[in-house]
N, C-alpha and C positions, 0 to 999 in steps of 0.2 A: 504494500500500500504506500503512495506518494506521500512526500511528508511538504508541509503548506509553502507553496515556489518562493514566500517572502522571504523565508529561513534561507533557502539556498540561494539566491541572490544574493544575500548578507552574507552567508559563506566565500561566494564566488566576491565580494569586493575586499574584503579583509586578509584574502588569505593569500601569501606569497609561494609558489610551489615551483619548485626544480619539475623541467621537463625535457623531453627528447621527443623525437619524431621518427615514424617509423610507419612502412608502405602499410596499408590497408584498407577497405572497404572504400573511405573516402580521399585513398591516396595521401591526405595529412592528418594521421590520427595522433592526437597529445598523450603522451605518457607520462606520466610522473615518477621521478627513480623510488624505488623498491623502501628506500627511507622514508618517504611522504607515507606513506601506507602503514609501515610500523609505526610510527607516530603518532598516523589517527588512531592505531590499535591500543598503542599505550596510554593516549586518551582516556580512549571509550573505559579501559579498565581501572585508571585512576578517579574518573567523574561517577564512577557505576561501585565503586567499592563501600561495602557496606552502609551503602546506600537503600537497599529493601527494594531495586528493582528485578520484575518477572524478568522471567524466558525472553529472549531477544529472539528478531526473526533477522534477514537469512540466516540458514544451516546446512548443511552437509546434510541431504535428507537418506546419505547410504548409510551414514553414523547413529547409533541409537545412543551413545555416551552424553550425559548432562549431569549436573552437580546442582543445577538453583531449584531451589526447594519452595520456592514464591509458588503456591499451587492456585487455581482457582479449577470449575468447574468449566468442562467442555461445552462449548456451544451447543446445541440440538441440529441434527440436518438440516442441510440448507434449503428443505424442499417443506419445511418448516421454518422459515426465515423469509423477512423482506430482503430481496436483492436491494441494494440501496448505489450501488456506487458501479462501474466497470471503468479499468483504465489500464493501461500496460508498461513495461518496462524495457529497454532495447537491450538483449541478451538477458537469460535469466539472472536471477540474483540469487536462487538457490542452487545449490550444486547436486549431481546424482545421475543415478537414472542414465538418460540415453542427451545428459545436457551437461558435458562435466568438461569439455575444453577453456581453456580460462584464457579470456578474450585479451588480457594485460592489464596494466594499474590505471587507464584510463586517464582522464587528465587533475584528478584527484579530487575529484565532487559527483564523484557517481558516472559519469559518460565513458562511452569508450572500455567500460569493464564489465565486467561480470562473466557468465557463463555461456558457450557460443552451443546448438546442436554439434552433436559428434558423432553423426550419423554421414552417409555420403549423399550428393546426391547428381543428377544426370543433367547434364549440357541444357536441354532443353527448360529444365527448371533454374536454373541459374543466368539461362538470358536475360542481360541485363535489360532496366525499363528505360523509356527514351529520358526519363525525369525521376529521380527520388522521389519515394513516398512520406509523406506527411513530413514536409522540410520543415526545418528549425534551425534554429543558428549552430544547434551542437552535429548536426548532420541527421540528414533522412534515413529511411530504409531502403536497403535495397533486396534484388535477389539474393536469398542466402540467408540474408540476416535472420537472428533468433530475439521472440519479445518473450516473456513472460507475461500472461494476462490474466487479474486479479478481478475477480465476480466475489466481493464482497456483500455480504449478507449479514443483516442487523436483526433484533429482535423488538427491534424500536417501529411503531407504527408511523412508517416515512411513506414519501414518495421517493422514486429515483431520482439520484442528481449529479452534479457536481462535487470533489469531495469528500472528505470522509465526516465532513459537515453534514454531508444528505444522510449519515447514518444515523446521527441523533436526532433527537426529539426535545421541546421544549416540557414535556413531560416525563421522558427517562435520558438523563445524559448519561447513564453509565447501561446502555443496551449490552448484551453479548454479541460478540462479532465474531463473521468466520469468515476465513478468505478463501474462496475454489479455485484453485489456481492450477492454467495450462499453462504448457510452453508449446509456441507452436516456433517451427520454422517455414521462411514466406519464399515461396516458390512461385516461378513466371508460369503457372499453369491453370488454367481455365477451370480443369477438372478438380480442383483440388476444393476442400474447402469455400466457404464462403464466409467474410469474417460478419457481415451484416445478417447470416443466418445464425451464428455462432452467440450475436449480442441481440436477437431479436429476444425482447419484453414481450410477455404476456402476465394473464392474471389466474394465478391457476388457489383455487381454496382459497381465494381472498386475499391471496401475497402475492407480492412481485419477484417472476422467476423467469432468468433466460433458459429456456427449456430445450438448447440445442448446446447443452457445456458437453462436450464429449464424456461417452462412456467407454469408449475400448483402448483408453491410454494406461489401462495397467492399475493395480488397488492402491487406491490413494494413503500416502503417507502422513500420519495425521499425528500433530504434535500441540503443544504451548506453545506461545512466541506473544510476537508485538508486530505494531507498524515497522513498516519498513521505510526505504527512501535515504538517501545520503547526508541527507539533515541529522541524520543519527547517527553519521560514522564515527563521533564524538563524546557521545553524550545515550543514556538508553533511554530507549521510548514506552511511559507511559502508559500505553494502552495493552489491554489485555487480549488475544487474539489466540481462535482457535484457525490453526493452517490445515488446509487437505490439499496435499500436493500429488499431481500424478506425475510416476516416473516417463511412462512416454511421450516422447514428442506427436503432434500432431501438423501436417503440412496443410500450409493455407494459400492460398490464392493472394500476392498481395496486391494485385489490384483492386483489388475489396478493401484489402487494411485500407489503402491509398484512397479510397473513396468515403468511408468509413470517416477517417479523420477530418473528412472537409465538412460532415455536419452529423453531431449524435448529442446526446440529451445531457449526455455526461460534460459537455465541452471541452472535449480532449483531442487535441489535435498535435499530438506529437507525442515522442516516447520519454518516458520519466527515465531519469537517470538511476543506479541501482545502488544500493549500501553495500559496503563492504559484509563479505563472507562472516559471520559471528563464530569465531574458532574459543572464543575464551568457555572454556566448562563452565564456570560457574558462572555465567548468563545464558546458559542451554539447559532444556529439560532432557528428562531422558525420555526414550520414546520406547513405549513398551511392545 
């Protein structure tokens, strides 16, 4: 889950970071040397020490190892939950599964890292498009690229929206949250997926539910955590969240994602940058 763009702006004008360049996707991708990254690790552990915060999200979802003992109670299915929010991530942010290639350190506020598909895939899917999808200043998507995308679900009586604002309520601000989370990788291919079939809303038992979130990506790995988003590569987040993560990728059409981001309810028109991998044990639950 994105964490509020004020915070990372504020990040991105204060913070001074060693980088280097190196070929990729966008031919100038920003790297930060390998110190910036321990740094915000050594952070996150000195802001978060004995402090009484939960389970941290991203994680290594092949590692069941966690030490934080902050418990709360699992969400309910999310087919019992208002969906409240959809938005995505460029390269996962959790690791595992069939998404474990590590994209590099990015340019040290989430872009450019995280976790890439490590799967192959064929000439024809990889043709490039005549323009990037859903451009932004940190760079669009292309053929290839991997999102992670987060179907966030509240127990708070909402409508969808923007936000992890549209998940509360002016009558319950501390709802349960779950996050359904794919990774697809975006492929030049017609037949593939359809991401506006993927994020189509309906109202199913009186809740709001995308009722085309894939089911043949494999049994979802379900753990403790929090909000995500690079706002937190320093500091932990707050919020309590149950995650259900599937190991498999799924291949999408990105000509949809690319269509998709020019208008949806959510008003998301570009990929959120990712938080650093959460390796410290004691902000990971264990996952049984």
């Amino acid at each position: 889950m994105g964490k509020n763009t004020s915070v990372i702006i504020a990040l991105l004008t204060t913070a001074i970071i060693p980088t280097y360049v190196i070929a990729g996707d966008n031919n100038h991708v920003v790297q930060v040397d390998d110190k910036v990254i321990s740094e915000q690790r050594e952070a996150l552990a000195k802001n978060t020490d004995g402090a009484g915060f939960g389970p941290q999200s991203p994680r290594d979802i092949d590692s069941v190892a966690g030490i934080n003992q902050r418990e709360f109670n699992a969400a309910p299915p999310f087919i019992e939950m208002n969906l409240c929010n959809i938005h995505f991530h460029e390269n996962a942010e959790h690791k595992g599964g069939e998404f474990t290639d590590y994209a590099g350190n990015g340019d040290g506020h989430g872009y450019q890292s995280g976790f890439k598909y490590s799967g192959n895939l064929n000439a024809k899917e990889l043709e490039p498009l005549a323009s990037e999808a859903c451009p932004n200043k940190h760079g669009g998507l292309n053929s290839g690229s991997t999102i992670e995308v987060h179907y966030v679900h509240s127990t708070a009586q909402i409508d969808p929206g923007p936000t992890l604002n549209s998940c509360l309520s002016d009558s319950i601000n501390n709802p349960q949250l779950r996050v359904e989370t794919q990774v697809y990788v975006l492929v030049n291919d017609k037949n593939a997926l359809d991401f506006n079939r993927l994020t189509n809303l309906h109202k199913e038992n009186g809740l709001h539910q995308a009722t085309h979130i894939p089911s043949n990506t494999g049994n979802s790995v379900q753990y403790a955590g929090s909000t995500t988003g690079p706002g937190y590569n320093e500091k932990g987040s707050p919020f309590q969240v149950t995650w259900s993560v599937r190991p498999k990728v799924a291949k999408v059409d990105i000509n949809t994602v690319g269509d998709w981001c020019k208008g949806n309810i959510f008003n998301e028109d570009h990929a959120h940058g990712v938080r650093n991998l959460v390796k410290n044990s004691s902000l990971l639950s264990e996952i049984e």
